[in-house]
C-alpha positions, 0 to 999 in steps of 0.5 A: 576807655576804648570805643564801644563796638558791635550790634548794640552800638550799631542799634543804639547809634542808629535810634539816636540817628532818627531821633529827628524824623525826615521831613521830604523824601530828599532827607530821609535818603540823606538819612539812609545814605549817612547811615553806612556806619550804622547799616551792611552796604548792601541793605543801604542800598536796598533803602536807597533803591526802594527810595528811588523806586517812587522816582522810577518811571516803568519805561526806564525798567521795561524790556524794549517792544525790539527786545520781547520774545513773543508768540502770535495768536494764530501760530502753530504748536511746533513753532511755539515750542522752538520759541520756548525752547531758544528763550527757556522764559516762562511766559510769552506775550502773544500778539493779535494776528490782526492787529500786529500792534496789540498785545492779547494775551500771555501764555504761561509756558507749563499751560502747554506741558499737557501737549508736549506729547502731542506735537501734531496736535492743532493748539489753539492758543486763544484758549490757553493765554491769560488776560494781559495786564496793562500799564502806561510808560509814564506809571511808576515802577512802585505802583506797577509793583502794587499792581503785579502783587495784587492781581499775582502776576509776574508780567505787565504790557507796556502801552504808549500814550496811543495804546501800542506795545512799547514794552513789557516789565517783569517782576523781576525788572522792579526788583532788580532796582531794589536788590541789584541785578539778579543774573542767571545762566541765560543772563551770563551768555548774553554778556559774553557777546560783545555789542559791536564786533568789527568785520575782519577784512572789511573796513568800516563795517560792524556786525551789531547786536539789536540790543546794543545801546544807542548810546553805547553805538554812539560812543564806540563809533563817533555817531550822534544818534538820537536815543531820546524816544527809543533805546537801542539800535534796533529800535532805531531802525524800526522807527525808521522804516515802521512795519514791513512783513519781512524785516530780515534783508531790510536795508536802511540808510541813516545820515552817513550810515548803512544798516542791514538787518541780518536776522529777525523774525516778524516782530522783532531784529536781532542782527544788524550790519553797519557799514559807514559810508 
């Protein structure tokens, strides 16, 4: 007598499988994992990773404040567009012009189509942004997901424990811990470019990309950087020297190492120089 295969098996097994109900979120997760013979791998891990989701703080998903392409409320139409084109993202956070700290607004990229033709035209884009939403770090990624379905949006600020920026989350970010990366050709250049290029002809000099993991630094260059309230080198180095009006040029000297910032614009580093002394 030969084993009984297919779908009704499956669907059989799986009900015996549950027949005694999970008491913790420990053993239902156990549930879902032992139930790979039962279940496609990907859909065990979309169960596994709405599991998780609860455990998930927002400031582990988020986009770091050194890593955000945003817009200020007092800049000019042609630059916003040169900002559109470069990211091709479809909504910018807009920053106060005042209080370079603060977050006051979101501008959806299709609300400026009506002016694409009239680049000489003042655009005030007080007038055009919507209201922010705000979540804390220590919120959790479900309940940010609640939040973003109920009022219909597809992005959230990132406020600290003193109501600074530290971040933005997408939808996109909190799906992404349910179904697994979704990549796009944006996605896919970003890839292409290695985190820590060394200088030909140069010793003990690299050319580093902001959003390189501090972890990651430490790992190919033997250093012992603390990642423990920020993520990437570029937000190391802003810990460092806090807000300057001009980052480009900026020179910042960390233990044993030398950092210069090679690009930037006023709110966020793209390109370091690191040279060990």
């Amino acid at each position: 007598m030969h084993e009984e295969s297919g779908p009704s098996w499956g669907m059989r097994g799986l009900r015996k499988w549950l027949g005694t109900a999970p008491e913790t979120r420990d053993e239902l997760l156990k549930l879902v994992q032992d139930s790979r013979r039962f279940l496609e791998p990907d859909t065990v891990a979309m169960l596994e990773g709405v599991l998780d989701l609860p455990a998930t703080k927002v400031r582990e998903v988020m986009t770091p404040r050194t890593a955000m392409i945003s817009l200020q409320e007092d800049d000019e139409l042609l630059d916003i567009l040169h900002v559109l084109i470069e990211s091709a993202h479809s909504r910018f956070p807009v920053f106060s012009a005042d209080q370079p700290d603060n977050v006051v607004g979101i501008l959806l990229a299709k609300d400026l189509l009506p002016f694409l033709t009239q680049t000489n035209q003042k655009v005030d884009i007080r007038a055009l942004m919507r209201q922010p939403l705000f979540v804390p770090e220590s919120a959790r990624s479900d309940q940010v997901l609640r939040m973003l379905k109920h009022t219909q949006t597809h992005i959230a600020i990132v406020i600290d424990e003193y109501g600074t920026t530290s971040g933005l989350v997408t939808l996109e970010d909190i799906l992404e811990e349910i179904v697994g990366e979704i990549e796009d050709e944006h996605d896919k250049a970003d890839e292409d470019a290695p985190f820590i290029t060394p200088v030909a002809g140069q010793e003990n000099t690299w050319i580093v990309q902001a959003l390189t993991p501090v972890e990651h630094f430490n790992e190919i260059l033997g250093t012992n950087f603390s990642a423990d309230e920020v993520e990437t080198v570029g937000g190391l180095l802003l810990q460092e020297i806090g807000l300057v009006s001009d980052l480009e040029g900026q020179v910042v000297d960390i233990e044993q190492w030398q950092f210069t910032i090679l690009k930037a614009d006023v709110r966020t580093i793209q390109l370091i120089q690191a040279v060990r002394l």
